[in-house]
TIMI-2910 file (N, C-alpha, C, CB; in pm, 1 decimal, decimal comma, always signed):
<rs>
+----------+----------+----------+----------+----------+----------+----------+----------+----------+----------+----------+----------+------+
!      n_x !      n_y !      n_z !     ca_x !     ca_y !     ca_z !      c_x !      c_y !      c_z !     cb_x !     cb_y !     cb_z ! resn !
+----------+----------+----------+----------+----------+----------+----------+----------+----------+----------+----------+----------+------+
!    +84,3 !   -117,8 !     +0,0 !     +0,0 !     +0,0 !     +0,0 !    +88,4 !   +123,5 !     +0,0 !    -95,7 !     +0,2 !   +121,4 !  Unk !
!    +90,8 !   +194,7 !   -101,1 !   +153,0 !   +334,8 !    -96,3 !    +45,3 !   +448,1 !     -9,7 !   +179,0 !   +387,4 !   -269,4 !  Unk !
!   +151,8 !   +530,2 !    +51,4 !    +56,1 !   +657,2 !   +180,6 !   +116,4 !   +769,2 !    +79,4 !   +128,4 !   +679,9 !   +415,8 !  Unk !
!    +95,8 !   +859,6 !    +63,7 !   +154,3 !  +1005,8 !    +33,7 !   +200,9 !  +1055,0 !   +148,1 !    +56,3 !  +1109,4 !    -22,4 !  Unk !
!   +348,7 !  +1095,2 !   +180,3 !   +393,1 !  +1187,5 !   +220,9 !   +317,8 !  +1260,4 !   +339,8 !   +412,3 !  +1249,0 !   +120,2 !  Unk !
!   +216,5 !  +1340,1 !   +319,9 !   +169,6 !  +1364,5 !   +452,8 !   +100,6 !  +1253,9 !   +541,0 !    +82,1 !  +1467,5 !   +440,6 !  Unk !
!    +74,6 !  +1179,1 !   +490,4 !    -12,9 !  +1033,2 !   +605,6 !   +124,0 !   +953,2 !   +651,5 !   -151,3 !   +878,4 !   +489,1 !  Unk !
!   +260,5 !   +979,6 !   +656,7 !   +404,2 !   +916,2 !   +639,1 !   +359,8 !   +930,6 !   +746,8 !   +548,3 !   +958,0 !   +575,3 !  Unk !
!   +437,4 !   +868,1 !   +891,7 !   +522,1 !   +914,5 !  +1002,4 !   +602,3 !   +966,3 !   +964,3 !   +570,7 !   +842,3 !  +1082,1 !  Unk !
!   +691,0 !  +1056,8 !  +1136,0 !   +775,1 !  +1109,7 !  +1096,9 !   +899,1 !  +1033,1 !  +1058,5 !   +785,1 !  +1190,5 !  +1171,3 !  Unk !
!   +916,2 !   +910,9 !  +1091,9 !  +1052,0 !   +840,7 !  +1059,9 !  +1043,7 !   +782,4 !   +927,9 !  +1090,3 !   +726,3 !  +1162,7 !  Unk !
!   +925,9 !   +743,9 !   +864,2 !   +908,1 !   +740,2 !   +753,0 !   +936,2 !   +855,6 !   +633,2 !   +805,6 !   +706,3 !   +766,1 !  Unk !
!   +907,8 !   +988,9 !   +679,1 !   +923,1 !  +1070,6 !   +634,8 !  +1070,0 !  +1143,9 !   +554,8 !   +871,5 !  +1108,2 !   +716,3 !  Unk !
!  +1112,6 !  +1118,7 !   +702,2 !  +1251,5 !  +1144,3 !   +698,1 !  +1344,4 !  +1083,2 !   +628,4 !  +1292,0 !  +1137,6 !   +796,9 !  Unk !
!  +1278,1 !   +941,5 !   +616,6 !  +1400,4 !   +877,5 !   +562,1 !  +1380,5 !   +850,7 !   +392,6 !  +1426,0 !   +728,6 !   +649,2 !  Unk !
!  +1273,1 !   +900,3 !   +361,1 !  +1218,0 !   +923,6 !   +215,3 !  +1357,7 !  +1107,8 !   +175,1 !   +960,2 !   +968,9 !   +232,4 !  Unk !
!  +1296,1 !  +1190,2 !   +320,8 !  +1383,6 !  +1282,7 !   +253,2 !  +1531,1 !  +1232,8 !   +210,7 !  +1396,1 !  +1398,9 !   +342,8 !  Unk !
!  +1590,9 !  +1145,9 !   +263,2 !  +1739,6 !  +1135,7 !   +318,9 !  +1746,8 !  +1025,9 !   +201,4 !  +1777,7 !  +1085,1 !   +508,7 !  Unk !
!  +1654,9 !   +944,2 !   +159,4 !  +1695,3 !   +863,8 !    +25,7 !  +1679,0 !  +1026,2 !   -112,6 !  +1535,8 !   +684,9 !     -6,2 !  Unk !
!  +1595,1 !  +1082,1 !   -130,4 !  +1637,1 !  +1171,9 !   -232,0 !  +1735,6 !  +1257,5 !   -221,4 !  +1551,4 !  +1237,5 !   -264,8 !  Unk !
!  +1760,7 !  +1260,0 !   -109,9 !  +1887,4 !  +1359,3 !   -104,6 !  +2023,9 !  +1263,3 !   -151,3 !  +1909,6 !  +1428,9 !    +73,4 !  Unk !
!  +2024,5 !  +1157,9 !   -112,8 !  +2115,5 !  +1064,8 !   -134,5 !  +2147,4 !  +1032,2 !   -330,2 !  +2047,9 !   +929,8 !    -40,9 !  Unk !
!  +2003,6 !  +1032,4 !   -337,3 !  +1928,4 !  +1008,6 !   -533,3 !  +2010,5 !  +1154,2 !   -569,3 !  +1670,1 !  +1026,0 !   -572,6 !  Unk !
!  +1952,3 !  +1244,4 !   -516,9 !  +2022,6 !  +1347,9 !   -627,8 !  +2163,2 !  +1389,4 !   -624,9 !  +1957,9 !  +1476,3 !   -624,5 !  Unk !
!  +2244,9 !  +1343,0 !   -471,8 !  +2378,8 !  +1365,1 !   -495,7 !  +2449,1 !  +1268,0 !   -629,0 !  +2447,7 !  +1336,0 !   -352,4 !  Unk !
!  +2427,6 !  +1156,9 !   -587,7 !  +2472,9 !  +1071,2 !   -668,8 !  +2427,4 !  +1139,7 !   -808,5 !  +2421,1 !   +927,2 !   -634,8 !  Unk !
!  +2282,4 !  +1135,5 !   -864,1 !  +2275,4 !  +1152,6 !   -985,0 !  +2379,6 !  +1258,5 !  -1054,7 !  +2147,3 !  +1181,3 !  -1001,3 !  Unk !
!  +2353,0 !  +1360,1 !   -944,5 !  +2459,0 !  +1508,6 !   -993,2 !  +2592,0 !  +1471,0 !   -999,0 !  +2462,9 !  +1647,3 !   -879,5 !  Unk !
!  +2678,3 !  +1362,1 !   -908,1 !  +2796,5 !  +1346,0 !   -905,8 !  +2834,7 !  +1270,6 !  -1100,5 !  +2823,8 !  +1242,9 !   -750,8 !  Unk !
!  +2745,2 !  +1178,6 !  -1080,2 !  +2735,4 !  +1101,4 !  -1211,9 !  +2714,0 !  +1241,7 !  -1363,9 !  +2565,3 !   +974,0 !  -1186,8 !  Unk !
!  +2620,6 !  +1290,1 !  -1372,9 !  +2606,2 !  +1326,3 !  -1433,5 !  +2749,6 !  +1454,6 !  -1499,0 !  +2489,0 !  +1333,7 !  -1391,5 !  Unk !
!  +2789,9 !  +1484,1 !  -1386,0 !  +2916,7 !  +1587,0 !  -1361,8 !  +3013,9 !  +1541,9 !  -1467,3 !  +2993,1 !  +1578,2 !  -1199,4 !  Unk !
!  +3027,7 !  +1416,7 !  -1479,1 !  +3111,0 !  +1322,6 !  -1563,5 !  +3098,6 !  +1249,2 !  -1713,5 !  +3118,9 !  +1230,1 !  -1487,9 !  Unk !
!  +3010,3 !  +1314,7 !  -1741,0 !  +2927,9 !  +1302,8 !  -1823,4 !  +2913,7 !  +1432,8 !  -1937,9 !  +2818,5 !  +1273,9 !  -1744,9 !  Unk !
!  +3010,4 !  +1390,9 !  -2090,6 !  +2957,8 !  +1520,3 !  -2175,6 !  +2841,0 !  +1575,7 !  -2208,6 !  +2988,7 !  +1516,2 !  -2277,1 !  Unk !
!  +2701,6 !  +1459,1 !  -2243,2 !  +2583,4 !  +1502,7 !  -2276,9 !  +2528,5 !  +1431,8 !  -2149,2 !  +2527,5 !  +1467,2 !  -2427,8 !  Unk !
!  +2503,1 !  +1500,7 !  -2035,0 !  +2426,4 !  +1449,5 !  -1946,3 !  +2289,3 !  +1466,5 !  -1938,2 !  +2468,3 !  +1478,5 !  -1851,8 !  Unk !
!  +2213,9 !  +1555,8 !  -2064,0 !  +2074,6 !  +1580,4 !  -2061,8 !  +2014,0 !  +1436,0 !  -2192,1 !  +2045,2 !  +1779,0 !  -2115,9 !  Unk !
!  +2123,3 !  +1383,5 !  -2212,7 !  +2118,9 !  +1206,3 !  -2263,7 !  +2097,7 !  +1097,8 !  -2204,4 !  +2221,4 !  +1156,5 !  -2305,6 !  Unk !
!  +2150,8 !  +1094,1 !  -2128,1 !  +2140,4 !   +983,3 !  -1977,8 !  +2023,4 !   +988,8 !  -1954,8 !  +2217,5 !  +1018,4 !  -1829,0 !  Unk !
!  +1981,6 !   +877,3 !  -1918,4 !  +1844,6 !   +824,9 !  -1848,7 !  +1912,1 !   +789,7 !  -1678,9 !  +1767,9 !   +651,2 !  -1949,7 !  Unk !
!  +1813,1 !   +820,7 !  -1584,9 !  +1857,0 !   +811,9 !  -1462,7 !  +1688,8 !   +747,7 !  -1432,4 !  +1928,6 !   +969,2 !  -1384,7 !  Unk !
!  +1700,0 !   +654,0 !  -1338,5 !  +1610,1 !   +581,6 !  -1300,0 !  +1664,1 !   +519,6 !  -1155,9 !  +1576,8 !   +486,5 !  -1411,2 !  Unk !
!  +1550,6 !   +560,4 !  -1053,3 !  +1579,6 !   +496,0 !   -904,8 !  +1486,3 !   +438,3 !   -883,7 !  +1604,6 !   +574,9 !   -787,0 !  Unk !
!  +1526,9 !   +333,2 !   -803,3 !  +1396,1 !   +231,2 !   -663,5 !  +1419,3 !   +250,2 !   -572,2 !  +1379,0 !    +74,6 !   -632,7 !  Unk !
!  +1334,8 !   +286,3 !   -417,9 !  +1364,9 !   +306,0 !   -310,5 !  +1311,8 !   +156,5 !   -233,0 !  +1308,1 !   +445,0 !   -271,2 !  Unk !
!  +1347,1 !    +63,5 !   -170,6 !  +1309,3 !    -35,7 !   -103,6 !  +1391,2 !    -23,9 !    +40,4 !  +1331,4 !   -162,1 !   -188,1 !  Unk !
!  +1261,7 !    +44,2 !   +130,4 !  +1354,5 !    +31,2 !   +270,4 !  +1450,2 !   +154,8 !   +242,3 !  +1454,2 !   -136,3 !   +291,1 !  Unk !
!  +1578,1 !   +103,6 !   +307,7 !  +1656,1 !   +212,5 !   +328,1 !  +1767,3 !   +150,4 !   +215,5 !  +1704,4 !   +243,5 !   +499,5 !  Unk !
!  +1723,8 !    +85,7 !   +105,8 !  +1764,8 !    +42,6 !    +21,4 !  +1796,6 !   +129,7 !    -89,6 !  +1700,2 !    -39,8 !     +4,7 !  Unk !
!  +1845,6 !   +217,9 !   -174,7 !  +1800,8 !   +258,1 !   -278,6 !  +1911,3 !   +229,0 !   -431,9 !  +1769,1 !   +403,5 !   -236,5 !  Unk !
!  +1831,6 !   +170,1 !   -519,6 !  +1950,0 !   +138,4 !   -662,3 !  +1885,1 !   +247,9 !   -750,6 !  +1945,0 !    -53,8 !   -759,1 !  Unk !
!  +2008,5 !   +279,0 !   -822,9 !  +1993,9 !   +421,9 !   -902,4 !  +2052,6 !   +345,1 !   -997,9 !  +2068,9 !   +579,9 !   -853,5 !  Unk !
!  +1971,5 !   +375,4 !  -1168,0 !  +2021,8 !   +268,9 !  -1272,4 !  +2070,6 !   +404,5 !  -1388,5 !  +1869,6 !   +130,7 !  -1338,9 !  Unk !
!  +2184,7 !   +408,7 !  -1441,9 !  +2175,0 !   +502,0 !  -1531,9 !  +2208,3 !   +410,9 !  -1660,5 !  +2269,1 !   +628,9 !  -1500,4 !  Unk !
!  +2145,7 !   +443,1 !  -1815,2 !  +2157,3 !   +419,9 !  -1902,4 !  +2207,1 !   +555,0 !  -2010,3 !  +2053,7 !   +351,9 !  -1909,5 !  Unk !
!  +2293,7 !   +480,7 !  -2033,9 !  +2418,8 !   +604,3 !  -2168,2 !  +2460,2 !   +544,5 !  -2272,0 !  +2588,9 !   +663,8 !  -2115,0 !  Unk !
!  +2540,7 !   +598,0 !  -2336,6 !  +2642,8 !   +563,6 !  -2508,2 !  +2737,1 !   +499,5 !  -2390,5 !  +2737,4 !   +743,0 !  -2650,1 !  Unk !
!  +2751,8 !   +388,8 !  -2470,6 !  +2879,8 !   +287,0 !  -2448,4 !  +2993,3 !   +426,6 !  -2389,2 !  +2944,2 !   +183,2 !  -2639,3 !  Unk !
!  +3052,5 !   +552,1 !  -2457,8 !  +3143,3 !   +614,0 !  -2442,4 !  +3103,2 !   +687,4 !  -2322,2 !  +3179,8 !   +676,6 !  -2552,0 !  Unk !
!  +3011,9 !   +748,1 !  -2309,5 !  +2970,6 !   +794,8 !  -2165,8 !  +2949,5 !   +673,1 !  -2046,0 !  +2824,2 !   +876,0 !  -2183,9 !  Unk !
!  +2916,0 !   +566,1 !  -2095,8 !  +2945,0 !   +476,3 !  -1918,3 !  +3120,5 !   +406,7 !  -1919,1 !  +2794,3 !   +281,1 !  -1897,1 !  Unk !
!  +3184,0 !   +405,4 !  -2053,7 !  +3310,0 !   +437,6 !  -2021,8 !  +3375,9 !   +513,2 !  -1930,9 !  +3342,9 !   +469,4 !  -2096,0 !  Unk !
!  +3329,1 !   +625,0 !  -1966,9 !  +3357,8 !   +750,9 !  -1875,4 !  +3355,6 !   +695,0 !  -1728,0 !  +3237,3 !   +878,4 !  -1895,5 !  Unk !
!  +3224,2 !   +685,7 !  -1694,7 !  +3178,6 !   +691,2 !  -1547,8 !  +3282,9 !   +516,2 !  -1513,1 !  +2945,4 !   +690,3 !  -1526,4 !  Unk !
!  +3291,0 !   +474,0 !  -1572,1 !  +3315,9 !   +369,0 !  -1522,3 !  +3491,5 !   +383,8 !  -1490,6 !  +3258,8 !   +255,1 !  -1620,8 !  Unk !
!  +3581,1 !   +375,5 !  -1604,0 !  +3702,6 !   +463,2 !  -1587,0 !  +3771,5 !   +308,4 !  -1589,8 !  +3720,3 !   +587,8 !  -1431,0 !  Unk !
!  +3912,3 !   +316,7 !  -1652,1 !  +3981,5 !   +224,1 !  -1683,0 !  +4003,4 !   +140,6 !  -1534,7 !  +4104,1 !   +280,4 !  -1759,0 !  Unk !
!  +3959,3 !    +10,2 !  -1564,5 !  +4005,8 !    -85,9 !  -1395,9 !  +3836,8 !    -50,8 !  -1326,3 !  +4197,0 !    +25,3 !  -1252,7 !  Unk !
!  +3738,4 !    +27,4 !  -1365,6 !  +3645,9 !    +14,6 !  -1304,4 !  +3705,2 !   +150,9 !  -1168,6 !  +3620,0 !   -160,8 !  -1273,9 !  Unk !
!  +3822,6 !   +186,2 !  -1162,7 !  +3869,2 !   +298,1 !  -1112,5 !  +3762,1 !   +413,0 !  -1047,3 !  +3944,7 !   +348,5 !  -1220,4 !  Unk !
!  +3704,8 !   +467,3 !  -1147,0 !  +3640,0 !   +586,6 !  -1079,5 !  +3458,4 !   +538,4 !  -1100,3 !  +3696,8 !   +759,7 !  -1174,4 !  Unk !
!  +3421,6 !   +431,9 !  -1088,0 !  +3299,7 !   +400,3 !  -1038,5 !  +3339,6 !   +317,0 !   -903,0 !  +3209,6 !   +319,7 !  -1150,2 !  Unk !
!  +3419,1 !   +318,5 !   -859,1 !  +3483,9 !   +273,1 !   -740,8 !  +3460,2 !   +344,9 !   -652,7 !  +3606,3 !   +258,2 !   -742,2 !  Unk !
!  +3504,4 !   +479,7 !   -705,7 !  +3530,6 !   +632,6 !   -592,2 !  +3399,3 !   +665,5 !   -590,0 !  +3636,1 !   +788,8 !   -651,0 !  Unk !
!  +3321,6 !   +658,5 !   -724,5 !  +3185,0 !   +741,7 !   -705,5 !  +3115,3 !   +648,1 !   -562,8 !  +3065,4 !   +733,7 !   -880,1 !  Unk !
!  +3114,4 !   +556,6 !   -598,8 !  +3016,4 !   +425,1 !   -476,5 !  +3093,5 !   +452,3 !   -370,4 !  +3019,6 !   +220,1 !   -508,0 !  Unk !
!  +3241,3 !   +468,1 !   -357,4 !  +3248,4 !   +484,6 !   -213,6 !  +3208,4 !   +606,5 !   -184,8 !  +3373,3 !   +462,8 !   -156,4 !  Unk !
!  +3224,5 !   +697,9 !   -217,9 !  +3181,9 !   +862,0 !   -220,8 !  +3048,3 !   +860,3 !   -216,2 !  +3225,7 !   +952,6 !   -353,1 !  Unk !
!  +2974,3 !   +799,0 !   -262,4 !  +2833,5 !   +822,9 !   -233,2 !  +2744,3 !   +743,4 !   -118,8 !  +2772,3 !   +800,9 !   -356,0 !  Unk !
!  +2858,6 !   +614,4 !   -104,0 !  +2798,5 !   +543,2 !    -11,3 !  +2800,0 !   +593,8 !   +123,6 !  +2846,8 !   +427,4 !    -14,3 !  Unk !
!  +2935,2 !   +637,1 !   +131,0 !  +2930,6 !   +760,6 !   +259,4 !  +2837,6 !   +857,0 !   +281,4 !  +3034,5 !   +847,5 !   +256,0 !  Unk !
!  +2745,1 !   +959,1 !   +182,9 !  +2681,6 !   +982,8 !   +193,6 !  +2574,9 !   +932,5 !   +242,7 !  +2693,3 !  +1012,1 !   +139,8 !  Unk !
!  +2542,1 !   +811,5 !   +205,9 !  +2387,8 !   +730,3 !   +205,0 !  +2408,9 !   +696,9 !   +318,2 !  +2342,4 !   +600,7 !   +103,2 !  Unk !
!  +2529,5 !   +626,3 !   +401,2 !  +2500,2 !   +623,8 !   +531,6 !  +2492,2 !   +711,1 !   +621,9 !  +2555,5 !   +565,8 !   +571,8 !  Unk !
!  +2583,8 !   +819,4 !   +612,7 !  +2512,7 !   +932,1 !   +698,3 !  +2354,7 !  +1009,6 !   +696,5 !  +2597,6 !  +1033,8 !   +676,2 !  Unk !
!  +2294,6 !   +945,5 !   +551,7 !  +2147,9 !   +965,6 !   +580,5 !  +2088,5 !   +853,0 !   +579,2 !  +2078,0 !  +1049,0 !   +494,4 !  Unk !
!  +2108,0 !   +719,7 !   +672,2 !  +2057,7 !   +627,5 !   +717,3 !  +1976,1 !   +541,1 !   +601,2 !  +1988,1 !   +677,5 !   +824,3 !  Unk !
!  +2098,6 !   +506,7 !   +481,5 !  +2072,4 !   +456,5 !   +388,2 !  +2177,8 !   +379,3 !   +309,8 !  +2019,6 !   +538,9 !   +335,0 !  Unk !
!  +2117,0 !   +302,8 !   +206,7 !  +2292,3 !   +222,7 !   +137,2 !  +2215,3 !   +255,6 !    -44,1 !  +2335,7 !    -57,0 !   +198,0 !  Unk !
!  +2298,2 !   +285,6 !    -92,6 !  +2272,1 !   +289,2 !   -255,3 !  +2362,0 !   +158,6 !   -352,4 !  +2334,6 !   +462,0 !   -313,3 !  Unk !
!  +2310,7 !   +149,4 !   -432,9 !  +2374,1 !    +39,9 !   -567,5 !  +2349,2 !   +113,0 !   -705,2 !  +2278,4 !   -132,2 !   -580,5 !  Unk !
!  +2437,1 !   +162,2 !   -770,8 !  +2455,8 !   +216,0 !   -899,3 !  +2478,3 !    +81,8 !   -995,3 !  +2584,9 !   +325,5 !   -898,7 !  Unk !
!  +2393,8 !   +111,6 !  -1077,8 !  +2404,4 !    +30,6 !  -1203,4 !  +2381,5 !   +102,8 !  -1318,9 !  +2315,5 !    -78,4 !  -1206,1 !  Unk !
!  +2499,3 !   +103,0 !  -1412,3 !  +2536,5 !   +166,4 !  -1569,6 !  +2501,0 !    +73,0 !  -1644,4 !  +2690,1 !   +204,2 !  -1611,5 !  Unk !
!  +2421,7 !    +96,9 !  -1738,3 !  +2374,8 !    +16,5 !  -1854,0 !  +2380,1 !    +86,2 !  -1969,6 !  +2244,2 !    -31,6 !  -1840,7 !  Unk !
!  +2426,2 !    +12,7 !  -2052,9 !  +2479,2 !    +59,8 !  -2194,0 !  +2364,2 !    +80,3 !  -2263,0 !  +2573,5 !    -40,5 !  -2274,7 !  Unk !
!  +2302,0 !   +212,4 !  -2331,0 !  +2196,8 !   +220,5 !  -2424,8 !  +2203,6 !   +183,2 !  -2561,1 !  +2160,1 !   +332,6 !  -2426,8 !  Unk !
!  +2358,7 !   +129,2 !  -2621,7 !  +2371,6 !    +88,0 !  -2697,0 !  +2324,9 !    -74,5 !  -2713,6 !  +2471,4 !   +130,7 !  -2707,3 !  Unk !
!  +2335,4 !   -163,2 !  -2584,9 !  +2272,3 !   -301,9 !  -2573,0 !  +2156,3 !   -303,8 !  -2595,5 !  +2280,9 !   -363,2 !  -2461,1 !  Unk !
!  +2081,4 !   -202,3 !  -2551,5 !  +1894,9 !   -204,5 !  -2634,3 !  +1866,2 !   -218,1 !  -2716,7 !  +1809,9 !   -122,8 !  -2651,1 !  Unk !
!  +1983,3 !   -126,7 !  -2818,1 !  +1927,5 !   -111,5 !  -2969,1 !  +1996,3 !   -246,2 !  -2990,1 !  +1979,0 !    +37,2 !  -3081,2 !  Unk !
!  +2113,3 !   -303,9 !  -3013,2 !  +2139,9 !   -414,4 !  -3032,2 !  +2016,2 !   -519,4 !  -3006,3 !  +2250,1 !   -430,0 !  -2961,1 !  Unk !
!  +1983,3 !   -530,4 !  -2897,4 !  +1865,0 !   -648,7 !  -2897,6 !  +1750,1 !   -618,3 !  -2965,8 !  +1813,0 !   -685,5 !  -2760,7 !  Unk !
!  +1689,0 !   -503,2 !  -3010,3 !  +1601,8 !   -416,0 !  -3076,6 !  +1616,8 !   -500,5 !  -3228,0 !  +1653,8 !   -238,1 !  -3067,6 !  Unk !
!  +1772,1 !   -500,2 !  -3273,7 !  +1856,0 !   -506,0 !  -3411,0 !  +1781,1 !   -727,5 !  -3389,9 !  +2122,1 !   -439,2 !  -3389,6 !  Unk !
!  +1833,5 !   -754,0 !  -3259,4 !  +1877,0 !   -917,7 !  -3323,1 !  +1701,6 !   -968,6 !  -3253,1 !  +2082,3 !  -1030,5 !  -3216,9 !  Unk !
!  +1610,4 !   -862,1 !  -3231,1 !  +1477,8 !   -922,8 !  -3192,3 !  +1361,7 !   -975,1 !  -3296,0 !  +1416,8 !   -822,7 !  -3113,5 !  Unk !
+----------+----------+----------+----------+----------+----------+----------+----------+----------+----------+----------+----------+------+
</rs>
């Protein structure tokens, strides 16, 4: 059963604020890294104090984010995960190539 926001408790409440605050650092950190970031698709689930943030890009933009060795999607997750726990939360980033769509689009 979904409540809106005002029928929340307050601990419910709070921790809805503290997952978007968590959603938009990350998105902004991600996006920062990113040449055409008004390209990217950004998509979140909140479960609990759970939250996965999925971004889909050009093969060359989740290059980017991802960074040779997986290197600087390393830093972003630890960098953001710190965040998420100081607002009583854990995040999971997942990059998906928008080029694999059209491919299966191509061999469907």
């Amino acid at each position: 059963m979904t409540m809106a926001t005002d029928e929340m408790n307050p601990v419910e409440t709070a921790l809805a604020d503290d997952a978007d605050y968590v959603i938009d650092f990350t998105r902004d950190t991600i996006a920062a890294l990113l040449a055409e970031p008004e390209v990217a698709i950004f998509r979140h689930a909140v479960s609990g104090d759970s939250i996965l943030l999925t971004v889909r890009a050009s093969r060359q933009e989740c290059g980017r984010v991802i960074g040779r060795e997986g290197v600087v999607i390393k830093a972003i997750n630890v960098l953001c995960n710190a965040v998420a726990r100081k607002n009583n939360c854990y995040i999971t980033i997942d990059i998906r190539n928008n080029d694999d769509k059209a491919d299966e689009a191509k061999r469907g």
